[in-house]
C-alpha positions in Angstrom: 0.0 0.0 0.0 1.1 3.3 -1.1 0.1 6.6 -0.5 0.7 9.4 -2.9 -1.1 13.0 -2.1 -3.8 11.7 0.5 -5.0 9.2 -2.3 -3.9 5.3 -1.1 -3.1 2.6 -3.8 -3.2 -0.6 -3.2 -0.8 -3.0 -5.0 -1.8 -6.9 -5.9 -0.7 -8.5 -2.6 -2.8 -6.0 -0.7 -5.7 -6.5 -3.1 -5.5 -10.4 -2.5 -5.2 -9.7 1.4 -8.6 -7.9 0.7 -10.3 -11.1 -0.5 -9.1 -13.4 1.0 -9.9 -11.9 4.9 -13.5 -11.2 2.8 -13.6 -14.8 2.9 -12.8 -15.4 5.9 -11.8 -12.3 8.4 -11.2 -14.9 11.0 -8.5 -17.2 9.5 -5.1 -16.2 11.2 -2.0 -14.1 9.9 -0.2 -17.3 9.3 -3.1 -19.1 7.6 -3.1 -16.0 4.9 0.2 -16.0 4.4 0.7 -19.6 3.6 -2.7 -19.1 0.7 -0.7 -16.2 -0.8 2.7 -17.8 -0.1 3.9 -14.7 1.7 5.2 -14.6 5.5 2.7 -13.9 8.3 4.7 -11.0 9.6 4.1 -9.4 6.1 0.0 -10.3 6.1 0.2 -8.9 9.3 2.1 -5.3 8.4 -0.2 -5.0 5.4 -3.8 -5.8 7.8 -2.5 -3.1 10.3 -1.4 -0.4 7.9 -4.6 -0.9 5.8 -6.9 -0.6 9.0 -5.0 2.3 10.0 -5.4 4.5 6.7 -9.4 3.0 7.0 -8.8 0.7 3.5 -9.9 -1.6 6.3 -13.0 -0.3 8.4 -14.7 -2.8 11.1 -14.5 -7.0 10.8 -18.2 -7.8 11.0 -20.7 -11.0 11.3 -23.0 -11.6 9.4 -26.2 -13.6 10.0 -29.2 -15.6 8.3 -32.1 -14.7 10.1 -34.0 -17.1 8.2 -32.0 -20.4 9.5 -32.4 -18.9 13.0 -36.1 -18.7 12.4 -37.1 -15.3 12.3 -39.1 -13.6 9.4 -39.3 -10.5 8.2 -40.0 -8.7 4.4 -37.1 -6.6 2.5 -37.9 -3.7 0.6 -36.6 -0.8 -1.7 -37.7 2.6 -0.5 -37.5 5.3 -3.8 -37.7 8.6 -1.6 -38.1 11.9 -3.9 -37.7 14.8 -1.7 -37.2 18.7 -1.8 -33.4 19.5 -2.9 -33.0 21.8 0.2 -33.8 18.4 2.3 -32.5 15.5 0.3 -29.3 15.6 3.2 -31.5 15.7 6.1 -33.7 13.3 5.0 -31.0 10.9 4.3 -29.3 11.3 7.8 -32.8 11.1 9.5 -33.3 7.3 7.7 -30.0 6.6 8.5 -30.8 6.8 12.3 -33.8 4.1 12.0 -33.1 0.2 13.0 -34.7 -0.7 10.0 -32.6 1.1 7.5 -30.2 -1.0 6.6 -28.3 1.5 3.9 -29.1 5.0 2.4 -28.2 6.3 -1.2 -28.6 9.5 -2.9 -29.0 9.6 -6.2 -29.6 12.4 -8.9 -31.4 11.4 -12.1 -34.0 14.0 -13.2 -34.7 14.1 -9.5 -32.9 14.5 -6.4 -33.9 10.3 -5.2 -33.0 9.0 -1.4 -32.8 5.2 -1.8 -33.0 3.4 1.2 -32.6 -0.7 1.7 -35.2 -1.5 4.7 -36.7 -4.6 6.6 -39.8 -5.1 8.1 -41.0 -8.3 10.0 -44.2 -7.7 8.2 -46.2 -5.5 6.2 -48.3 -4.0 8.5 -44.6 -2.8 10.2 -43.5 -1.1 7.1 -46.7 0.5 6.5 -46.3 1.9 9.9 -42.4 2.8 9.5 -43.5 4.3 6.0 -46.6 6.5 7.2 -45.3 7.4 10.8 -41.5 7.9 10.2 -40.7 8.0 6.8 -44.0 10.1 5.0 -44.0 12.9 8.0 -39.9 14.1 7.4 -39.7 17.5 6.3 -38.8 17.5 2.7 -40.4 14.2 1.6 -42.1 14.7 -1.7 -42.9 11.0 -2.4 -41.7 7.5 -2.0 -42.1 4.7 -4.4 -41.2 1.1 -2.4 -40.4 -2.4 -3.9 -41.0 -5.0 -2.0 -38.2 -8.1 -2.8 -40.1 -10.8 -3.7 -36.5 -13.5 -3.8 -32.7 -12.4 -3.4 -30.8 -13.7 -6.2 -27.2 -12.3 -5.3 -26.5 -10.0 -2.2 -22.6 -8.9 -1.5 -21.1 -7.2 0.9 -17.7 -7.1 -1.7 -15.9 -6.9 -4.5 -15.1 -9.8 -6.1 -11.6 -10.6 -7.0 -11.3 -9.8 -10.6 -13.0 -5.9 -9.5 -9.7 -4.2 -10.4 -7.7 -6.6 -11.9 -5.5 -5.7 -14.4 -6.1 -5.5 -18.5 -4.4 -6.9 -20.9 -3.6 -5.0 -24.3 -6.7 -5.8 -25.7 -8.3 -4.1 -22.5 -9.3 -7.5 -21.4 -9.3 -8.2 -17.5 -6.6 -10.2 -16.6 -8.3 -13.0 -14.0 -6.7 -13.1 -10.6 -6.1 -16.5 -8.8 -7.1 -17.0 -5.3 
């Protein structure tokens, strides 16, 4: 890792550090140095520097609720609001439970997108007439509910900045 005028580049080793603790964040120094054939002290230099520039920002679990029994609906909130609001409306979703992430996006319209779960519908009725609906600014919101999840990441795969060949081509990197 390199950092040239506040902006940090990563080289390949650090890239394959990346995906590899996206894999597994819980396999040791050692265990990532003998996948990428490098020593654990250097696994271990390139983790600390890249959690200390923030490359790196929390180590995280992440859980099925549906194999521990509990239900509950996802849904796509399209949120058009007032320009002179769109900020505050977007730091107000972002203090609910059920907001899970918040987007801004600028098409023809200033739009707050906002990934939320419910336990039922009746719930995000209520979080979309009670808490949503009343913030100043709101103009209107569109939601989708998610009827099946075909794909959900929480990364970049491993080929994401590979390099190109001559023919622009990506190059595919091993894990």
């Amino acid at each position: 890792m390199k950092i040239k005028k506040q902006r940090i580049a990563l080289d390949d080793l650090d890239w394959k550090i990346l995906y590899a603790l996206q894999e597994n964040a819980r396999q040791t120094y050692s265990e990532t140095g003998r996948l990428l054939n490098v020593a654990h002290s250097t696994i271990y230099e390139r983790i600390k520097k890249m959690e200390e520039h923030g490359v790196i920002k929390k180590y995280t679990t992440v859980i099925d609720l549906e194999k521990i029994g509990i239900k509950y609906l996802t849904a796509v909130m399209t949120i058009i609001t007032d320009p002179k609001e769109s900020e505050n409306v977007a730091e107000k979703l972002s203090e609910f439970d059920e907001v899970l992430e918040v987007y801004t996006s600028l098409s023809e319209e200033l739009l707050i997108i906002a990934k939320v779960v419910a336990k039922d519908q009746g719930k995000l009725h209520s979080l979309i007439a009670q808490s949503v609906a009343p913030l100043p600014g709101v103009l209107r919101i569109r939601t989708s509910i998610i009827t099946k999840k075909h794909k959900e990441g929480l990364w970049v795969g491993p080929n994401f900045n590979a390099p190109k060949n001559k023919g622009g081509k990506q190059i595919a990197v091993e894990r």
